[in-house]
N, C-alpha and C positions, 0 to 999 in steps of 0.2 A: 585509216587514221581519221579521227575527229580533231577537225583546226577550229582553234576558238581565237579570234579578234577580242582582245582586254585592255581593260588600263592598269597600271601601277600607279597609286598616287605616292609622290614622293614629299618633301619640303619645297615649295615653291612650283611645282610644276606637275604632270600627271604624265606616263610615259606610256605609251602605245607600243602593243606587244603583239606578238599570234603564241599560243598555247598550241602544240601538236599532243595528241595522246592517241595509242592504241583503242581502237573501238573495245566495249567491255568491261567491266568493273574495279580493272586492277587487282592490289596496287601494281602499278608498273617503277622498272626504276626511271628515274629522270636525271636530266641534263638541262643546268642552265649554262649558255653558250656567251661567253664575252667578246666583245670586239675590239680590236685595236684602236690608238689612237685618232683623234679627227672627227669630224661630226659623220658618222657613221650610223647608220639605219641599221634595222633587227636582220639584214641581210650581209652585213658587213659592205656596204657600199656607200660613197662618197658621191655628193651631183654628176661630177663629172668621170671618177671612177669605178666603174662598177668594180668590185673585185670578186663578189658571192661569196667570201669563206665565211661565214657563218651562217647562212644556207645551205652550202656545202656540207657543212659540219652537221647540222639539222639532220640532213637526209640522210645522212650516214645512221646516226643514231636512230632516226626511225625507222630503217632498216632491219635494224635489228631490236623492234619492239621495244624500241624508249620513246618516253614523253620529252619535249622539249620546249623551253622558254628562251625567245630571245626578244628583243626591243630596241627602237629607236631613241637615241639617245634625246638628250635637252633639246630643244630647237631644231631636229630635224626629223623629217620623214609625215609623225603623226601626233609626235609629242610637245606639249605647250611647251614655255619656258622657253631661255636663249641660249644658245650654245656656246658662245663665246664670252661671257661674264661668269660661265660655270667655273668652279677649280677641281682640279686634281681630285683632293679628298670630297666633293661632292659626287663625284661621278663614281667614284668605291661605294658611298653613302645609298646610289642610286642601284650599286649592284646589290649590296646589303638587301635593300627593300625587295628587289627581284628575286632574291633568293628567298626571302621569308615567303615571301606569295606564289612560290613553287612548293616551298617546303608545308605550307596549310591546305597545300590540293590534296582532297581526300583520294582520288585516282592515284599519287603518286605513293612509291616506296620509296628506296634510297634515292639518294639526291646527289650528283656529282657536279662540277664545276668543269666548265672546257674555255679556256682562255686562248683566244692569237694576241703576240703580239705584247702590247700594255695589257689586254686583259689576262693574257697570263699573268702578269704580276698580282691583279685582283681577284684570278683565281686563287693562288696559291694566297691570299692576305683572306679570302675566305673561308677557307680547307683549314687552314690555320689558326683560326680564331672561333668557330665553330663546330663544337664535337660530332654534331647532326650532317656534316657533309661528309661522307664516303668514299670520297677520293679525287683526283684533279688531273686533269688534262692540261700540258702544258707546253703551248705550239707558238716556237720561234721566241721563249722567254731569257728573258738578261738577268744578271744576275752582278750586275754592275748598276751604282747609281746613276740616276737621269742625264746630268753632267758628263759620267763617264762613258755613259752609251752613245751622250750625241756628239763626244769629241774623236772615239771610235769608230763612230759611222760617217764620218765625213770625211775622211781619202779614202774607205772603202765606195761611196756612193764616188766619188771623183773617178773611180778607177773602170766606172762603168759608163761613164760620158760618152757621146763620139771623139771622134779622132780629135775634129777639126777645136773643140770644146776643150780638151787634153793640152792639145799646143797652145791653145791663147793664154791657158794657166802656168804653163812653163815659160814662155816670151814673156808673159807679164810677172814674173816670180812670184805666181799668189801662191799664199801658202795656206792652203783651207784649212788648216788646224789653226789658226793664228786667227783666221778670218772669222770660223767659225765661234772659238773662246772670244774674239770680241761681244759678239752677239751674245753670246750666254750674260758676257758680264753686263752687257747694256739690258738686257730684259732685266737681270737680277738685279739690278737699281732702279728698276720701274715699280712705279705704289699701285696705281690702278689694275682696274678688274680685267679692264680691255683697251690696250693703249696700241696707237699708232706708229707702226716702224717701216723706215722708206716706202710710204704712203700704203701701208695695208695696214689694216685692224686685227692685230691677234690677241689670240687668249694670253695673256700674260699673266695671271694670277694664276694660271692652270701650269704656266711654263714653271715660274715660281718654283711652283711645289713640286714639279717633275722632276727639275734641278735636282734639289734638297733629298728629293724619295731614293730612299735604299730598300731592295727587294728582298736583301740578305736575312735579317731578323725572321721574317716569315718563312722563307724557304729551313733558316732554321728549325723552326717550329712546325714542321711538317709532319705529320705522326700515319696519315691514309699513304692507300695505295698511289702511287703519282707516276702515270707517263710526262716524259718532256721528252719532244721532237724539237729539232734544227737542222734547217735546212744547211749541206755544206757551203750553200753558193749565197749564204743572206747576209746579205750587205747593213743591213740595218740594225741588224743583234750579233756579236759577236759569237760565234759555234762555239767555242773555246769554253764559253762560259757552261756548257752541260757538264765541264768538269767540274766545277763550283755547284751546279745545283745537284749532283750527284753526294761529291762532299759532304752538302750542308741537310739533306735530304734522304735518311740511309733505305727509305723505301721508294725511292725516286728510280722507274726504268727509265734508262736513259738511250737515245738513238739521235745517232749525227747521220741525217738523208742525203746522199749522195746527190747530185745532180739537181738539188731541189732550192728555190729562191725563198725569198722570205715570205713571198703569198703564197707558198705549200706547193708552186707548181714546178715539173720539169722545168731543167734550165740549161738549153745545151749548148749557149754560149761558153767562153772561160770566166766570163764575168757578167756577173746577174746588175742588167741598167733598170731603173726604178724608173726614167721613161715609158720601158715598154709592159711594164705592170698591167696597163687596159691590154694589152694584144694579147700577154700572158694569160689573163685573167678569164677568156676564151676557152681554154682547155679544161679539164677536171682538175682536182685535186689529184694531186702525184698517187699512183698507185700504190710506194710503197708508203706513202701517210697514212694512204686507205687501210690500208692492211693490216696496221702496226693499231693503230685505231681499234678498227672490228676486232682484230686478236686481244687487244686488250680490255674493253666493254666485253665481251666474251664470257671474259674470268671475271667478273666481277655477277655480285649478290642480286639477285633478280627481287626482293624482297626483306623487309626491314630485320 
């Protein structure tokens, strides 16, 4: 494989990439690889979180003879700009651009999209909007609005606490759904880019818009090939919802992964803690992701 180090210039900022392509003339097909939510690096990794799935995902494809682009987002890793004045629809803006400068590589053929997470969302909003992209990868995606995701995922993340963490919320009668819609409604009366909440700086223009974002319309509009994986044990996107992108998606293969968390790895607890994401994050990618993955890359168009 020939790795090339590139920039993406974007509006406001220039993003820092690695290009992988098969040695040789091509064309090859390609993969641009999205990241989930967070200031996340072209490896799917956070300062203090390594997680690797989008390195992970990399290597899988170039396994099997694809090119691959991924990058570090606004403000971290290698790329200028701030991350936390960024919004929502910037950061699509920023995949937009990423994909056009995969899709002008004379090396590359067909162009597909692999999203974790949030970026599945921005997968399928590209797949979707884009006649030139050939199909999409969609790993651990909702299919509920932003709202509806982080009122969902919060007695699921509760339910993976320790013990000792479980009882102080029963003695104290918190009730994290209540806890949590506070907090939505306190950011959603926030004006600023980057406002402060019990003494931390978050993105709030980015929360904004996440809020507000419905994934439905584009999963709509899905007309390519489209796996979507979910893990059964992912706390943080609802499984449930593969039914909904199935529905709204009639070329959409759809697989609910047994035993697997929402970073794609084994999970042989009963309940996947977001805690031990770094410990998890140690092992490979689940082997039936791997597989379902290659099987699917497989069957797809080696050339335009």
């Amino acid at each position: 494989m020939t790795v090339t180090e590139t920039t993406i210039d974007v509006a406001g900022a220039t993003l820092a990439a690695t290009f992988t392509s098969p040695s040789g003339p091509g064309p090859f097909p390609a993969a641009l690889i999205l990241a989930g939510s967070g200031p996340l690096d072209r490896d799917g990794d956070a300062k203090r979180v390594p997680l690797h799935v989008s390195r992970d995902l990399a290597g899988m494809c170039e396994a099997q003879g694809w090119a691959t682009l991924r990058f570090d987002k606004r403000g971290v890793g290698g790329s200028t700009g701030e991350y936390l004045p960024t919004g929502f629809w910037d950061e699509l803006a920023d995949a937009r651009a990423a994909l056009a400068w995969l899709q002008a590589r004379p090396e590359t053929g067909p162009v597909i999209v692999i999203g974790h997470s949030l970026g599945a969302s921005f997968a399928a909003e590209l797949a979707a909007e884009n006649d030139d992209v050939a199909g999409a990868i969609l790993l651990a995606a909702t299919a509920k609005t932003g709202e509806e995701t982080l009122l969902w995922q919060a007695p699921q993340v509760a339910r993976g606490l320790p013990r000792f963490a479980q009882v102080v919320l029963r003695l104290t009668r918190t009730d994290v759904v209540k806890q949590q819609r506070k907090a939505l409604d306190r950011l959603r009366a926030s004006t600023g880019d980057v406002e402060r909440i019990q003494g931390a700086r978050v993105n709030a223009r980015w929360m904004r818009e996440f809020l507000a974002y419905d994934p439905r319309p584009a999963l709509d509009r899905l007309s390519v090939p489209v796996l979507a994986l979910t893990g059964e044990k992912d706390v943080q996107v609802d499984p449930a919802d593969l039914e909904a992108i199935r529905a709204a998606a009639p070329t959409a293969e759809t697989h609910l992964v047994p035993d697997v968390d929402h970073i794609l790895r084994h999970e042989p607890a009963a309940v996947s803690n977001v805690q031990r994401y770094r410990k998890q994050a140690l092992q490979p990618i689940a082997a039936e992701v791997e597989g379902r993955v290659d099987a699917w890359l497989a069957r797809m168009p080696a050339t335009r």
